[in-house]
KEMILO-731695 format. One record per residue (C-alpha): x negated, y negated, z negated. Coordinates in steps of 0.1 Angstrom, whole numbers, padded with zeros to 4 digits, always signed. Each point is the difference from the previous one (the first is absolute). Layout:
XYZ ...
! end
This chain:
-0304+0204+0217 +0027+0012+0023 +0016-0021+0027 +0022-0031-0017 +0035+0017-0003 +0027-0017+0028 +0023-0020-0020 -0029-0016-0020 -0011-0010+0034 +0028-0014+0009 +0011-0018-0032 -0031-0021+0002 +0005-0006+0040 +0034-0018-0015 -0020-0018-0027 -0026-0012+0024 +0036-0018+0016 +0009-0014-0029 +0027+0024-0004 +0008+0014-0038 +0002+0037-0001 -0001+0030-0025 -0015+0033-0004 +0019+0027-0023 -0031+0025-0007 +0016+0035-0013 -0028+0014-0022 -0014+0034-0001 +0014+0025-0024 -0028+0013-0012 -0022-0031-0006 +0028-0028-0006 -0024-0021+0024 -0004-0004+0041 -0029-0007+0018 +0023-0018+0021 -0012-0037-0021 -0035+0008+0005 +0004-0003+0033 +0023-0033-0001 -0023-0014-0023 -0033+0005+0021 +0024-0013+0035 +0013-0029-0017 -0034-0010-0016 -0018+0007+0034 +0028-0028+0015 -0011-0022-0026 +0038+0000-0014 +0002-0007-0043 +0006+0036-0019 +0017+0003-0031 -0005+0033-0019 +0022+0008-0029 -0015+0035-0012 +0025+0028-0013 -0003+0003-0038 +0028+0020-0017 +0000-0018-0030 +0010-0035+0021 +0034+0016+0002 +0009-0019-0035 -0024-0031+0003 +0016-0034-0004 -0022-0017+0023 -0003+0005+0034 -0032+0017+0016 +0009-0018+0033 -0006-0035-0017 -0030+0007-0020 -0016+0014+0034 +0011-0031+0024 -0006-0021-0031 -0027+0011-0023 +0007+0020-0036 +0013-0017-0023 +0032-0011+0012 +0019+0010-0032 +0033+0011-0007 +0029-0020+0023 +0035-0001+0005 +0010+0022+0031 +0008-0024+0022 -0030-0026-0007 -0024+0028+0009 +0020+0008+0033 -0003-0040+0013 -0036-0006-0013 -0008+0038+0023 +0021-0017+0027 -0022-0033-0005 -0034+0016+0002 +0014+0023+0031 +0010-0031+0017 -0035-0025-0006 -0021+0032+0007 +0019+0011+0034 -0007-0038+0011 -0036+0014+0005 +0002+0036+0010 +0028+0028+0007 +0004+0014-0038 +0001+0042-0002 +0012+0010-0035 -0001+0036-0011 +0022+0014-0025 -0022+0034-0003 +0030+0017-0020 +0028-0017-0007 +0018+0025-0024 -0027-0010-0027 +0001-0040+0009 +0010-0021-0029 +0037-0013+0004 -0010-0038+0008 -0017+0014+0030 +0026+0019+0006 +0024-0029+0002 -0026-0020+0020 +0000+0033+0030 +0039-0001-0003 +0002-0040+0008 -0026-0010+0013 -0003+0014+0029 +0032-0013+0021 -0004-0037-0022 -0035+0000+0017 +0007+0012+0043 -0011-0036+0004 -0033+0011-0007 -0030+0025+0014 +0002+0024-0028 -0004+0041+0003 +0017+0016-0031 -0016+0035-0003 +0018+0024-0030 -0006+0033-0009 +0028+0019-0008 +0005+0036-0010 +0031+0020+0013 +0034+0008-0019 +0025-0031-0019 -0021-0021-0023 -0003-0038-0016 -0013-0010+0030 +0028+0009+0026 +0008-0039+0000 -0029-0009+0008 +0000+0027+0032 +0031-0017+0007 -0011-0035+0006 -0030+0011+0020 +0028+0019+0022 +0018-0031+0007 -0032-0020+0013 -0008+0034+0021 -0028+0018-0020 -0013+0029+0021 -0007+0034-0019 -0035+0012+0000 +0003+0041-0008 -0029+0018-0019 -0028+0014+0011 +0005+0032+0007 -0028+0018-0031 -0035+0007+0011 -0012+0016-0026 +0010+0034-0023 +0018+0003-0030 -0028-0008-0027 -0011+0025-0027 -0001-0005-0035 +0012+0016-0032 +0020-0017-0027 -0026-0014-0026 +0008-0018-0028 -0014-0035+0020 +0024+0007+0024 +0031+0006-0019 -0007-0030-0023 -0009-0024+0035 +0032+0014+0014 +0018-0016-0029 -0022-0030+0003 +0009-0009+0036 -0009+0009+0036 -0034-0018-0008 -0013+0000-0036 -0029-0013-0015 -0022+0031-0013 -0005-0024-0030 +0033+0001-0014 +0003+0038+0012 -0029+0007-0023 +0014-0020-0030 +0030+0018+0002 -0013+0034-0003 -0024-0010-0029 -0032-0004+0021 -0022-0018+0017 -0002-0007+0041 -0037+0018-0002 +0013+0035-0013 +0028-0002+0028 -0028+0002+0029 -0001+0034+0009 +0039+0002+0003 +0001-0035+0021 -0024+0011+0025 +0017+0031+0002 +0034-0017+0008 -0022-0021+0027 -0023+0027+0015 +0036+0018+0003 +0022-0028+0017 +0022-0002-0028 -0010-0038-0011 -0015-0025+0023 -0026-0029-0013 +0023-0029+0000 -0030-0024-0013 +0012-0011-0034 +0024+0026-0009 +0005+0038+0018 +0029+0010+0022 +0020+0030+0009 -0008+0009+0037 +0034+0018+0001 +0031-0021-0019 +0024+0033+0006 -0029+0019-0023 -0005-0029-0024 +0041+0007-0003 +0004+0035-0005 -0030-0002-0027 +0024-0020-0014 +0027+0017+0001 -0012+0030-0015 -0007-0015-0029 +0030+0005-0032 +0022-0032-0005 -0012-0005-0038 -0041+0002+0011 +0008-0024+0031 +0018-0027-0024 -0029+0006-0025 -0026-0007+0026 +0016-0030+0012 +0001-0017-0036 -0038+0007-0008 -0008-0013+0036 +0021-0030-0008 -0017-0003-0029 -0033-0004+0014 +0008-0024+0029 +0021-0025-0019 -0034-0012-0017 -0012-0011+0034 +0001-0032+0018 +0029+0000+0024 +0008+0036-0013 +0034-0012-0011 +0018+0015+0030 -0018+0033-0003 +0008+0005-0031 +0040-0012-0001 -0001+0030+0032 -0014+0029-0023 +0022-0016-0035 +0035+0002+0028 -0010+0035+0008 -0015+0011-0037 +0015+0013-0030 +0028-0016-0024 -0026-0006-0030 -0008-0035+0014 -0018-0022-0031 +0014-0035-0002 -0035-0013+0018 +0014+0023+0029 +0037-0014+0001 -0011-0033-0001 -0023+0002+0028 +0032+0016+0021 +0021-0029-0012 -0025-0025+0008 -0002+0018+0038 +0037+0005+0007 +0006-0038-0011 -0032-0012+0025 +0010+0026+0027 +0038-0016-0006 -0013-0037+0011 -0010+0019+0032 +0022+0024+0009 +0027+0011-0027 +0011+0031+0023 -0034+0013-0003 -0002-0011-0041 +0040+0015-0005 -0016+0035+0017 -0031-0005-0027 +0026-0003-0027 +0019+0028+0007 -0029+0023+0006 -0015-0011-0033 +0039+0011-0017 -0007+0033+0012 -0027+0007-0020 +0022-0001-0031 +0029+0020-0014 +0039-0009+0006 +0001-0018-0033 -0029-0011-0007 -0002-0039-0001 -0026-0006+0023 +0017+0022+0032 +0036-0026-0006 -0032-0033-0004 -0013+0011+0036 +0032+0005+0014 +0019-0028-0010 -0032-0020+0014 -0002+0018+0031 +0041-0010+0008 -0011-0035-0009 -0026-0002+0027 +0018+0017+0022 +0028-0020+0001 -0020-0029+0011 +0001+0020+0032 +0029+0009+0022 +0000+0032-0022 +0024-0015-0021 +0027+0025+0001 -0024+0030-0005 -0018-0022-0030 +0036-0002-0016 +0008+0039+0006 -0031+0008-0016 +0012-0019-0035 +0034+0015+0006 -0013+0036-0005 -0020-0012-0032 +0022+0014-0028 +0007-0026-0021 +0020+0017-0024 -0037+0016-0010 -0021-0039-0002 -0010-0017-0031 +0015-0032+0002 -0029-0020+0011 -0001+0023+0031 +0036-0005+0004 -0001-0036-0004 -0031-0004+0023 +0016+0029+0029 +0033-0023-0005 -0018-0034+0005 -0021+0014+0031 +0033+0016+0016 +0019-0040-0006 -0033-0011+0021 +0003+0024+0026 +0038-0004+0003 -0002-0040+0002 -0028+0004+0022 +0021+0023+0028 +0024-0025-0005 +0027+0017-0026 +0002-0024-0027 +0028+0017-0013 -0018+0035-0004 -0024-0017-0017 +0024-0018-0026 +0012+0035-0005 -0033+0009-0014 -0011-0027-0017 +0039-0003-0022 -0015+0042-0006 -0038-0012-0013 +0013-0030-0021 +0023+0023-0020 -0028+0027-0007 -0012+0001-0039 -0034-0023-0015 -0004-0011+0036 -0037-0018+0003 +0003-0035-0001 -0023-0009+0036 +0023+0028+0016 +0030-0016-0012 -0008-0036+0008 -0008+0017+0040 +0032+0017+0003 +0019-0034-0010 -0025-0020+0026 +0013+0026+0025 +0036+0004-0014 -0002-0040+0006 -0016+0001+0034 +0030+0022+0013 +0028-0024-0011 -0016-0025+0021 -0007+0024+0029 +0041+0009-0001 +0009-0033-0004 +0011+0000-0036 -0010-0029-0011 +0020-0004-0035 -0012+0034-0009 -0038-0009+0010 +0003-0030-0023 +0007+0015-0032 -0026+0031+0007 -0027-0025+0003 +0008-0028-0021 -0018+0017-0028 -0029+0015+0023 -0009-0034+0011 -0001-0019-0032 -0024+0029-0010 -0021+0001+0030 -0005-0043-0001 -0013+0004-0032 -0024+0030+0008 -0040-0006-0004 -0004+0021+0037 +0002-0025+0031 +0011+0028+0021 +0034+0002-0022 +0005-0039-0005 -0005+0000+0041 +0023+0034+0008 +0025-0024-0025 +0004-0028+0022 +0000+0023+0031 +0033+0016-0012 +0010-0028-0016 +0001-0020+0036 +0014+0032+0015 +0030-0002-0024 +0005-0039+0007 -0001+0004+0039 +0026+0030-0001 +0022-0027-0019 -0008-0024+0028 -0020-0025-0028 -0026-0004+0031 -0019-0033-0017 -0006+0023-0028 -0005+0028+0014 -0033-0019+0017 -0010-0014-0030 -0004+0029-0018 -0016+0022+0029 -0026-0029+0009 -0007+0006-0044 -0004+0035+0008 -0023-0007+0032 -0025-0026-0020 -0003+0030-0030 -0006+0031+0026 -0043-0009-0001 -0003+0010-0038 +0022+0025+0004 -0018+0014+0023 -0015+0033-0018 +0037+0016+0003 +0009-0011+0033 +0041+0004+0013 +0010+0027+0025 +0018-0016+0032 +0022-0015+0001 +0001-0013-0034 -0030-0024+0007 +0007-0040-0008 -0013-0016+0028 +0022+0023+0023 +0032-0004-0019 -0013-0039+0000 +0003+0002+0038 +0031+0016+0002 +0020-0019-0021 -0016-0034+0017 +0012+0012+0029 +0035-0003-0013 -0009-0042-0006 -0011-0026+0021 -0038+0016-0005 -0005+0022+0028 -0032-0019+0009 -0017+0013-0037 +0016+0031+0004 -0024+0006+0035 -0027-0011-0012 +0006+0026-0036 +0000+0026+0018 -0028-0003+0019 -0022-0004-0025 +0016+0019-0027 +0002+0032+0024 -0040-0001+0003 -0001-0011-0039 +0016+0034-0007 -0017+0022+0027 -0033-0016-0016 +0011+0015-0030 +0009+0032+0008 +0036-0004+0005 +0000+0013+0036 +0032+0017-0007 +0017-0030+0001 -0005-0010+0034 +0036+0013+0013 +0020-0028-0025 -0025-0028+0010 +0005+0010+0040 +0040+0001-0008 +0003-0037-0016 -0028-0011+0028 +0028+0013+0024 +0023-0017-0015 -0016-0032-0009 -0015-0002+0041 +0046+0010+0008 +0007-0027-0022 -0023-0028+0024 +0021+0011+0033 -0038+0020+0005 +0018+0032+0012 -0027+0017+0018 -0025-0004-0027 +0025+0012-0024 +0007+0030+0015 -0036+0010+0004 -0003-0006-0036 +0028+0024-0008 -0014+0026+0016 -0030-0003-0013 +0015+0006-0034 +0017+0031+0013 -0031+0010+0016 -0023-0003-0032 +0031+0016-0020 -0003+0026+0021 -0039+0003-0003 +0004+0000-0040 +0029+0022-0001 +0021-0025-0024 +0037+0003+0007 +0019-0031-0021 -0003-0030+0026 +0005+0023+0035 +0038-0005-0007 -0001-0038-0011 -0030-0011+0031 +0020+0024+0029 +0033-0019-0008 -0020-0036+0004 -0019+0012+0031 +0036+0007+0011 +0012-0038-0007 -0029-0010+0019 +0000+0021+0028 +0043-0011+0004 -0015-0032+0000 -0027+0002+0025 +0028+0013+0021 -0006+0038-0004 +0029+0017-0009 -0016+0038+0012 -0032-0010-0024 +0021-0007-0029 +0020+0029+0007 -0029+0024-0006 -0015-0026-0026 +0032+0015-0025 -0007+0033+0015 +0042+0009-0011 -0001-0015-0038 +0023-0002-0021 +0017-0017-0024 -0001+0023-0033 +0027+0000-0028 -0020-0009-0029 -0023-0026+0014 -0031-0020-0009 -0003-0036+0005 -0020+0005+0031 +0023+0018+0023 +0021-0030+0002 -0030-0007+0027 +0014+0034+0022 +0035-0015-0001 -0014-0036+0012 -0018+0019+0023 +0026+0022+0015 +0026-0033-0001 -0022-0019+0020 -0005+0029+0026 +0037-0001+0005 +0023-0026-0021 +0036+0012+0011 -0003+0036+0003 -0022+0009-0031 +0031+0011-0022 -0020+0020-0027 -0024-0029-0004 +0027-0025-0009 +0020+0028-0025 -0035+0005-0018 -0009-0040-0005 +0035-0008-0008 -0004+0029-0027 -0033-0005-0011 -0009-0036+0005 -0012-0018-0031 -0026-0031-0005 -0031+0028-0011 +0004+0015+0037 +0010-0031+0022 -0028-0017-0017 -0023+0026+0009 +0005-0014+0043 -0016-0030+0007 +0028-0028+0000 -0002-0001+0036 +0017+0034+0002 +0031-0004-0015 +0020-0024+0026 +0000+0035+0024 +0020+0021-0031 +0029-0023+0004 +0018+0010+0032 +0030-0019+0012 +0032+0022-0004 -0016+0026-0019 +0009+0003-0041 -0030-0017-0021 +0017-0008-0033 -0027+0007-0022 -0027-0006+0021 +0016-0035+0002 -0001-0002-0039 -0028+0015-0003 -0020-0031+0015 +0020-0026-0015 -0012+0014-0034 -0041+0002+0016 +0010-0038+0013 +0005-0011-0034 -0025+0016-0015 -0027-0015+0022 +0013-0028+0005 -0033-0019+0004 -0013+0019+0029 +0014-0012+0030 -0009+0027+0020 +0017+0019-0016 +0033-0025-0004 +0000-0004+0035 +0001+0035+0008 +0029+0007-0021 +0016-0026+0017 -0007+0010+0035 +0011+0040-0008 +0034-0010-0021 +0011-0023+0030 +0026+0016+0018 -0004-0011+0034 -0034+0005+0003 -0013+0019+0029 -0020+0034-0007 -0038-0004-0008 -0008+0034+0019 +0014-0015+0032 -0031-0022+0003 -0021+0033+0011 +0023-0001+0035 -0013-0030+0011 -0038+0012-0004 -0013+0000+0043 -0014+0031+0017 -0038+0009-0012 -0025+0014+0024 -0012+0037-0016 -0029+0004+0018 -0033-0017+0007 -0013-0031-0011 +0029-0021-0002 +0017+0028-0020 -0026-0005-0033 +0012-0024-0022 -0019-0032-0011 -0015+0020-0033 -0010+0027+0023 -0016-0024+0031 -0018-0015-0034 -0017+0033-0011 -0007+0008+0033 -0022-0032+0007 -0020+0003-0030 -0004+0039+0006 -0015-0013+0033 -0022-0026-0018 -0009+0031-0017 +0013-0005-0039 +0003+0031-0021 +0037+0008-0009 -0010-0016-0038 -0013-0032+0016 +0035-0003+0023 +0021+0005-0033 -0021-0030-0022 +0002-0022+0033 +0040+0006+0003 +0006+0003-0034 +0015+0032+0000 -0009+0038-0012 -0023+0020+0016 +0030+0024+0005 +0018-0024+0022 -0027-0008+0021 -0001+0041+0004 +0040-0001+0009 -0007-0033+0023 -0028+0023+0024 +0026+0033+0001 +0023-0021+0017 -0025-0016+0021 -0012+0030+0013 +0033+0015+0002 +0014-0030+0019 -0030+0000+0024 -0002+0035+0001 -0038+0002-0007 -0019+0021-0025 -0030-0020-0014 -0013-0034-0011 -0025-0001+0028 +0033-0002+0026 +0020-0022-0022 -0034-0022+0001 +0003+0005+0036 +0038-0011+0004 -0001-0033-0025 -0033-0010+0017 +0017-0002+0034 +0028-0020-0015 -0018-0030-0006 -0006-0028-0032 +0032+0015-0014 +0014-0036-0004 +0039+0015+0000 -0010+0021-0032 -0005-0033-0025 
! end
């Protein structure tokens, strides 16, 4: 073996420190493969260091589960939500780095299943604490993975280039084998070659060892491989467009039987002909709705390949699209899901496609936040001819839903008057539970907080048998529970909630979810005068949002990190917390937390923030702030009419919650004195060192150096794994060190850390 390349060398000199680091390992044209990880592997074994191997199968490239996990955890994982598979591979990389500097290898990350992917593209900078080498293959040119190459960039991977090739071009005519294993993959198992041409492996000999005497294939143990991917490719290539898609539905046909083939087979169907049987389009339904739960970019891109296959008006080609722009717009694609049903010609759709396209377009629009597009096109769906009744009864739940969301809470009433004494007297759970929700959603945006309690603590106790059709975020009891107790005298329930309903959910698959539960945390910890804890939880939730590419709550959680940040007596963080929002003309209930936000920044000179509340102020959107808020609207010589009305109508109609009494009392007293100004008297904060951490932070550190995983920090705080994560980057950042071993270090010579209780 030649000598161990340089930066290999040198990327387990760091690890030997302690020191995260990362390797981007640019594959070979011609094999799609680099000796380069035989060498790291052999080194980092030889150092006694733990290796993690996740081999490069093509067919991964549309699993649901996450080759990274089964390998650090066994097979048999199962399907997961994306972001529960990301925090159980941060888990495992965490307990096994305690005993040994991890390497893991990502042979080729173009063909990596998307949870993996997510895993390389967040992992890596959540975990510098720790001693882990990430080591990804990657081929050149844009591709699904440039993310990923991203994020190892920022923690300072180091390229390793190919080696340069050793070896001639190999030999080899185009048989029939290797036309059909071209189709089949860059390895293929001779089995399902010979199946495919009608034969058995036996009579294929003579051509097999050809291809290997030759140089042409390789003995890749279970399965052959093409020694030269750039060959493999042409072969391809050559072959006419109508025998390639043929090929790729018979190959599909014969892996699909096979355990775990699923994948394989969805890869040849997406890339096959449009004659799909209904056992074929159920099996891509079944994989773009498990790949969604993972990563919907990745199950939207399935989707729309799958539309291809099929003629402009064929039904099938509008199914796939319309269900690709529904995953996609659980991204931050939102925009470019809703273009993509824009240029669906609807003057050509039955009216079940038209209803459907119309309902998924209302979703998309409330979902970037423009209820009022999406009243547009639900008034269109509900006028369409015979419309289906479940379609119907959706496109009133959403028509409903967006009266609330803009505040119109008369109109909300009678739209879902009807829907709700239908729902209460369904025989599904799920619907007598998504009843109460919106039922305590339409009490609280009339200010009726007592009932509006009532009837989400009903939904809350119904969500366990309701459980087969679980709610998306953030329509999820127990969360609205805590919100609105956090509007009451409650707070204290409304802590320990969501806690324990944020791990109920992620339990159950609901990672996506984590944003809204970080959000109320935030404000729930703002709401105790714990203003460094609830700014780490708030960008936590923008961190995670980030992570899972969902869009809704970045508005709503940047304008409460900016009321906590004026707070904490940082005017240049909340600054860049709003990042220049704006107040829009047609809002939703939540931006009423941007004008708060921008009010509290600066209470006399924020002129557009006072014009918008005293134009768009109502009880839905006041009540949507915590109670607490609304003494720093009112400002002393500035015009608050309505706003002043406003809560004299919420302090009737609640008036058995005293919170909620005594802050309309505080905000319509005239000579009151400006809630922001509190944030001026806040004293001078070291920003460096150890007196700079805050007492969460000199917490995790100690029990980092009693050497607790970041999952036993989180149960012993009581908090989410993703805070303790946020607690050590400012740690480190703040003490200007790079890895748990210093920060063990720097707590160790503090002390018993009696200051911290």
């Amino acid at each position: 073996m030649p000598p161990v390349r340089r930066e290999i060398t040198e990327a387990l000199a760091a690890l030997d420190r302690g020191m995260p680091s990362a390797l981007l390992v640019e594959l070979d044209e011609r094999t799609r493969a680099s000796g380069a990880f035989a060498q790291l592997t052999a080194a980092a074994r030889a150092a006694a260091h733990a290796v993690v191997v996740v081999p490069a199968r093509e067919s991964d490239e549309l699993s649901a589960t996450s080759a990274l996990l089964e390998v650090l955890a066994g097979s048999g994982t199962g399907d997961a939500d994306g972001g529960a598979i990301v925090d159980r591979v941060a888990e495992l990389l965490d307990a096994r780095s305690h005993d040994a500097p991890v390497v893991v290898v990502i042979e080729n990350a173009r063909w990596t299943d998307p949870a993996t992917l997510l895993a390389l593209r967040t992992l890596p900078e959540r975990l510098r604490h720790l001693p882990v080498l990430w080591a990804v293959g990657v081929e050149p040119g844009p591709s699904r993975v440039d993310r990923v190459v991203a994020a190892l960039r920022r923690i300072g991977a180091v390229t390793v280039p190919p080696e340069p090739p050793g070896w001639d071009a190999v030999a080899g005519g185009p048989a029939a084998l290797l036309k059909v294993g071209s189709v089949i993959g860059i390895e293929f198992d001779p089995d399902v070659a010979a199946r495919v041409l009608g034969t058995s492996v036996g009579s294929l000999l003579p051509e097999i060892d050809a291809a290997l005497a030759g140089g042409v294939l390789v003995d890749n143990g279970p399965t052959l491989r093409f020694a030269d991917a750039r060959f493999r490719d042409d072969l391809y290539g050559s072959l006419p467009s109508s025998v390639r898609r043929a090929l790729h539905h018979e190959v599909a046909r014969h892996t699909m039987a096979w355990p775990g083939g699923e994948a394989a087979a969805v890869r040849h169907l997406a890339r096959s002909t449009g004659r799909l049987s209904d056992e074929d389009l159920g099996m891509v339904r079944g994989a773009v709705g498990r790949l969604a739960t993972v990563s919907p970019e990745d199950a939207a891109e399935l989707a729309f390949q799958v539309s291809e296959l099929f003629a402009g008006s064929d039904p099938h080609r509008v199914e796939f699209l319309i269900t690709g722009a529904t995953h996609l717009g659980r991204t931050s694609r939102v925009g470019e899901a809703l273009s993509i049903l824009e240029h669906l010609q609807v003057s050509g759709l039955a009216t079940t496609e038209e209803a459907r396209l119309r309902l998924v377009a209302a979703h998309l629009h409330q979902a970037a936040g423009d209820d009022h597009e999406a009243m547009d096109h639900v008034t269109h769906a509900l006028a369409l001819p015979t419309l289906d009744a479940h379609v119907e009864l959706a496109l009133l739940k959403v028509r409903a839903a967006g009266h609330v969301n803009l505040g119109e809470t008369d109109a909300a009433i009678r739209v879902s008057r009807p829907l709700l004494s239908a729902a209460r007297s369904s025989a599904d759970p799920a619907t007598r539970v998504s009843a109460d929700l919106f039922a305590s959603q339409l009490a609280f945006s009339q200010a009726k907080v007592t009932a509006a309690i009532e009837l989400a603590e009903q939904a809350a106790s119904g969500v366990e048998v309701s459980a087969t059709r679980p709610l998306h975020a953030p329509r999820i009891p127990e969360l609205w529970l805590a919100t609105v107790l956090l509007s009451s005298d409650r707070a204290d329930e409304a802590a320990d909630l969501l806690l324990e309903g944020q791990r109920h959910y992620e339990r159950r698959g609901l990672g996506w979810s984590a944003p809204y539960w970080h959000t109320v945390r935030a404000i729930e910890r703002w709401m105790c005068d714990e203003l460094d804890d609830a700014a780490a939880e708030a960008e936590t939730a923008l961190e995670v949002a980030d992570r899972l590419d969902i869009v809704r709550t970045r508005r709503l959680t940047r304008a409460v990190l900016a009321v906590i940040e004026v707070d904490r007596g940082r005017v240049d963080d909340a600054r860049r917390a709003l990042d220049g929002a704006t107040l829009p003309r047609r809002p939703n209930a939540f931006d009423i937390w941007t004008a708060a936000a921008h009010l509290r920044l600066a209470p006399d000179s924020a002129d557009d923030a006072h014009r918008w509340l005293d134009r768009h102020c109502n009880r839905a959107r006041l009540m949507s702030l915590r109670p607490r808020l609304w003494p720093s609207l009112v400002v002393p010589g500035r015009p608050a009419r309505r706003l002043r009305d406003v809560l004299g109508e919420i302090g009737r109609a609640a008036h058995d919650q005293r919170v909620v009494v005594a802050a309309v009392g505080t905000a319509t007293s005239a000579d009151r004195r400006s809630a922001s100004t509190r944030a001026l008297a806040t004293g001078e904060r070291a920003t460096s060192g150890w007196a700079a951490l805050t007492a969460s932070e000199r917490r995790v550190a100690r029990l980092v150096a009693e050497g607790h995983t970041n999952r036993a920090i989180a149960e012993r705080l009581h908090v989410s794994v993703h805070t303790v994560g946020t607690h050590l980057r400012h740690a480190f950042t703040k003490l200007d060190i790079n890895t748990r071993v210093e920060l063990t270090r720097v707590a160790l010579l503090q002390g018993d850390g009696a200051d911290d209780a």
